[in-house]
C-alpha positions as CSV (number, residue, x, y, z in Angstrom):
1,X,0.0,0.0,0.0
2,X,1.7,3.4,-0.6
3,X,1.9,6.1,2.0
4,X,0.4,9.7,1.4
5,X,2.9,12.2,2.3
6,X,2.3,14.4,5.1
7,X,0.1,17.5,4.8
8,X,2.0,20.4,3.8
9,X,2.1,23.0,6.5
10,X,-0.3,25.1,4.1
11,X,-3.2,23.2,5.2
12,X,-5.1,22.4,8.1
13,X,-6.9,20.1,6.6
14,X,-6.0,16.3,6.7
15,X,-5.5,14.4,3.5
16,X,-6.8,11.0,3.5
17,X,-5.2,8.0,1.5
18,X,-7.4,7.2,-1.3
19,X,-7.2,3.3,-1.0
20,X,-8.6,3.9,2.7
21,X,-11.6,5.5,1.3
22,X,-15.1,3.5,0.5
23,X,-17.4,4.4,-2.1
24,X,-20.4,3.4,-0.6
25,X,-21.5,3.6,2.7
26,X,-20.5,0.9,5.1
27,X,-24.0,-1.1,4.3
28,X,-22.1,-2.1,1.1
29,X,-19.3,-4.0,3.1
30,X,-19.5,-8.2,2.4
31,X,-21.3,-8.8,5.8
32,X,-24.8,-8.1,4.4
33,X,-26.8,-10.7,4.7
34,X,-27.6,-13.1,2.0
35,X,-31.4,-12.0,1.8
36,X,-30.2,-8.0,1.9
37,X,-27.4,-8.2,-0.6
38,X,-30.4,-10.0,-3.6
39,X,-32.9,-7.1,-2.8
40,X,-30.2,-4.4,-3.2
41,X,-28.9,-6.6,-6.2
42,X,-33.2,-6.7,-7.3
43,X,-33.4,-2.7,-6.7
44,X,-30.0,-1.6,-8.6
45,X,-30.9,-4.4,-11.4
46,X,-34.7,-2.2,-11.9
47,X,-33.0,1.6,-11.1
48,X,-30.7,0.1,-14.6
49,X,-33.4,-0.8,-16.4
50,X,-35.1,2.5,-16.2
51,X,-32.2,4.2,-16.7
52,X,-31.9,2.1,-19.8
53,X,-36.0,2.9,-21.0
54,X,-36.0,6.6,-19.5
55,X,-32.9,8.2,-18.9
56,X,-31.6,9.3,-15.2
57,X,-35.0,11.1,-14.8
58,X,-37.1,8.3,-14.8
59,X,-35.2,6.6,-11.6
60,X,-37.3,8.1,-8.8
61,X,-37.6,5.9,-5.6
62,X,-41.4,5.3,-6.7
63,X,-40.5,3.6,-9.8
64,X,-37.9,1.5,-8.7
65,X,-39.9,0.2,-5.9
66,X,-42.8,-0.3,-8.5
67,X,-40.5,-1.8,-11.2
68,X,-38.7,-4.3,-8.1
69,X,-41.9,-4.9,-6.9
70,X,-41.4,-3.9,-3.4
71,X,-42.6,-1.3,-1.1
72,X,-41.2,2.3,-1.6
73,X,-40.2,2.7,2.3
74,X,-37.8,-0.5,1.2
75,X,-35.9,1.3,-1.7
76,X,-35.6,4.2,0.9
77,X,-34.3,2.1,4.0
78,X,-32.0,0.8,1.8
79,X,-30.3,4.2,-0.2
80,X,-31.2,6.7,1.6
81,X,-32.5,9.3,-1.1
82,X,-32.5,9.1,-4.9
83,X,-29.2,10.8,-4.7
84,X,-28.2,7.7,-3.1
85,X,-29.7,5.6,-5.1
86,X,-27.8,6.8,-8.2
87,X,-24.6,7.0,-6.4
88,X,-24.9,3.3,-5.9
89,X,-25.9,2.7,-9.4
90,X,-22.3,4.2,-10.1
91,X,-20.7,2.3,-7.5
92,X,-19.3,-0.4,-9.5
93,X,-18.2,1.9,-12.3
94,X,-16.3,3.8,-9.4
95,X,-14.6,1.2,-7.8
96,X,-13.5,-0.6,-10.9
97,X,-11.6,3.1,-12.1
98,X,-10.5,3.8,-8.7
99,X,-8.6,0.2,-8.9
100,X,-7.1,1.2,-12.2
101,X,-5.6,4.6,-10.8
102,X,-4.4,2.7,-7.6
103,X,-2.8,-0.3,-9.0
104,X,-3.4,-1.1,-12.7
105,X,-1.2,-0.5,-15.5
106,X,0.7,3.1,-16.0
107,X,0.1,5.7,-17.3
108,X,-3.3,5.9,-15.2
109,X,-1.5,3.7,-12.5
110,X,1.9,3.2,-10.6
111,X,5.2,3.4,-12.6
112,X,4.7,6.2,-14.7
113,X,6.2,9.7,-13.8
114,X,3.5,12.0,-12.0
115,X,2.8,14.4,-14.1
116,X,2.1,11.5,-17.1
117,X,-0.3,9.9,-14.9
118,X,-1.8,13.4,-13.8
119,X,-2.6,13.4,-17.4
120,X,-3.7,10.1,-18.2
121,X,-6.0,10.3,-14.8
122,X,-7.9,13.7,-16.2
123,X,-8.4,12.0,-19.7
124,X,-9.6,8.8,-18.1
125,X,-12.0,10.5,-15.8
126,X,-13.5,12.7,-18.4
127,X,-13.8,9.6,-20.9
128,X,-15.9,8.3,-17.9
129,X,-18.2,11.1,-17.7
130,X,-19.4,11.4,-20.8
131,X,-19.7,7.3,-21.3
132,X,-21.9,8.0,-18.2
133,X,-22.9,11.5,-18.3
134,X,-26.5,11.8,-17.7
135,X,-26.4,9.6,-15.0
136,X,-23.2,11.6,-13.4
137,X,-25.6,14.6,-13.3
138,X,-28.6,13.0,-11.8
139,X,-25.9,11.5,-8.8
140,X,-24.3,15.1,-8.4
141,X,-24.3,15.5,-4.5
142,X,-25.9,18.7,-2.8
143,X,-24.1,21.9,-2.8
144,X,-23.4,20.9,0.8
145,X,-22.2,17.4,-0.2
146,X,-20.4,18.1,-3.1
147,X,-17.2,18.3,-1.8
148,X,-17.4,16.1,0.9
149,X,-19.1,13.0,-1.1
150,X,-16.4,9.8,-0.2
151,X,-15.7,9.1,-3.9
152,X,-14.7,12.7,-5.1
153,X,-12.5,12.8,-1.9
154,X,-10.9,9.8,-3.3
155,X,-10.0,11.5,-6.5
156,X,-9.0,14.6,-4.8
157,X,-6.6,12.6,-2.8
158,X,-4.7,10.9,-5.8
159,X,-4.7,14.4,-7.6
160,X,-2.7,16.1,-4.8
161,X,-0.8,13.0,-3.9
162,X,0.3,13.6,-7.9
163,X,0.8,16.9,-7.1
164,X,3.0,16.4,-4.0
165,X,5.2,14.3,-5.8
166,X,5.4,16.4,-9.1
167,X,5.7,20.1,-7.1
168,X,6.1,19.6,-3.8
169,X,6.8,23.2,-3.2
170,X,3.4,24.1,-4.3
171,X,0.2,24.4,-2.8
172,X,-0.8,21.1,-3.6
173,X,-4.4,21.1,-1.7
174,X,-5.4,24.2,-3.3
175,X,-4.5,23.3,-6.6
176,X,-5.9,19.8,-6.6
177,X,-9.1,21.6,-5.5
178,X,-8.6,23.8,-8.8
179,X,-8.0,21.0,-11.0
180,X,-10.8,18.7,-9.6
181,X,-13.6,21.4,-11.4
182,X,-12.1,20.6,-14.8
183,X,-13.3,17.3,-14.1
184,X,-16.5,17.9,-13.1
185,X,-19.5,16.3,-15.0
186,X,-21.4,19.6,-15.2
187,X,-18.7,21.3,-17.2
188,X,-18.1,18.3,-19.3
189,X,-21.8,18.7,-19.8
190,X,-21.8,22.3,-20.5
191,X,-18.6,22.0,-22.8
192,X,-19.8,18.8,-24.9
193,X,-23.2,19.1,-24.6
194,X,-24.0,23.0,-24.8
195,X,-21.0,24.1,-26.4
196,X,-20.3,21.1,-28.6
197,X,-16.6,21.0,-28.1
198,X,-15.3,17.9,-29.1
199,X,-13.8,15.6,-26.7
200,X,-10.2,15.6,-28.1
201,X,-10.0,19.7,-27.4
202,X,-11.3,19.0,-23.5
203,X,-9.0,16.6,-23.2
204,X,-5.9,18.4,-24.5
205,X,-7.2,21.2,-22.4
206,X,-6.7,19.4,-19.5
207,X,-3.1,18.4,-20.1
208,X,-2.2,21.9,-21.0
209,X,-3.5,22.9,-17.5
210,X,-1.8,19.6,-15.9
211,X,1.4,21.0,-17.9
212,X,1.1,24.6,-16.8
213,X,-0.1,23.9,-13.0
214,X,3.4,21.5,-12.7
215,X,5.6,23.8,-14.3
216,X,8.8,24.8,-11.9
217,X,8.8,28.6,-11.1
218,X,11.9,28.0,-13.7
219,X,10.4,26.6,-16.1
220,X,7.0,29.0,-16.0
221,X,9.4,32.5,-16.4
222,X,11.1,30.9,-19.7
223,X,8.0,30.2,-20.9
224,X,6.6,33.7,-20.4
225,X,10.1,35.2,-22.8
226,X,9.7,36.2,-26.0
């Protein structure tokens, strides 16, 4: 397991190692009983299926219960809210890319220098939410959750343990912060969707920022010569 480095005396705010973090809530952990872990298997299988017929806005808590043929207090007792429901719906999807940043293959995982995987995480990420980008925005957290929300605190994590090893100097916290709204699925929305940009111009976009944002102090004034 690899060891975050300490927080940088910038912050008073402790970084958490992003292969200690869960995506869903501790419910999800393999001690569910048998009878538990089929209806939640029941209720994601019907949220999918409506996602599939009606888009992200047809998943409401009423028609899952309807479409799993159970009572609506069950769908509730079990996720919460419908934010929680879609969360869980993105669950798997989250857990299979957080295992491919943590220990799959480089770029996106270990071996490759920092800012490469920097890069290679964005692209990946923003592939992601597009693949999955209606539901994304229907599973956007709260303005009050948004930034606390386990899985973006995972990504925020990697980004300024990327950081930390490619400008350690820098404030790493704040710029991981910066760098996580590039990412977000409502400006991929508004860029792909709204603006039509294409994908290949948000994802070079990204790398020029990853590019400029780990620049040395150096390496920033020679580019700013004529």
């Amino acid at each position: 397991m690899s060891t975050v480095p300490p927080p940088s005396p910038k912050s008073q705010e402790p970084v958490l190692q992003p292969e200690l973090l869960q995506v869903g809530s501790v419910e999800d952990e393999p001690c569910l009983r048998a009878d538990a872990a089929r209806n939640r298997a029941r209720l994601l299988e019907a949220a999918a299926r409506l996602v599939a017929e009606h888009g992200a806005n047809g998943v409401t808590m009423e028609a899952v219960a309807a479409a799993a043929n159970v009572g609506k207090g069950t769908v509730f007792r079990r996720f919460g809210d419908r934010t929680g429901l879609l969360t869980a719906l993105l669950d798997d999807s989250e857990k299979k890319f957080q295992a491919a940043f943590l220990s799959g293959p480089p770029p996106l995982g270990p071996g490759a220098p920092p800012v490469e995987r920097l890069r290679a995480f964005g692209c990946a990420l923003l592939r992601r939410s597009v693949d999955q980008l209606e539901l994304q925005l229907a599973a956007e957290p709260s303005p009050d959750r948004r930034f606390s929300a386990p899985p973006r605190r995972v990504l925020l994590s990697h980004i300024i343990l990327l950081l930390r090893q490619a400008v350690p100097e820098a404030d790493c916290e704040l710029l991981a912060r910066t760098l996580m709204e590039y990412l977000s699925p409502v400006l991929v929305h508004h860029l792909t969707r709204q603006c039509g940009m294409p994908m290949e111009r948000v994802e070079a976009g990204w790398c020029y920022l990853v590019d400029r944002v780990t620049a040395t102090s150096d390496q920033s004034r020679s580019a700013q010569l004529p």
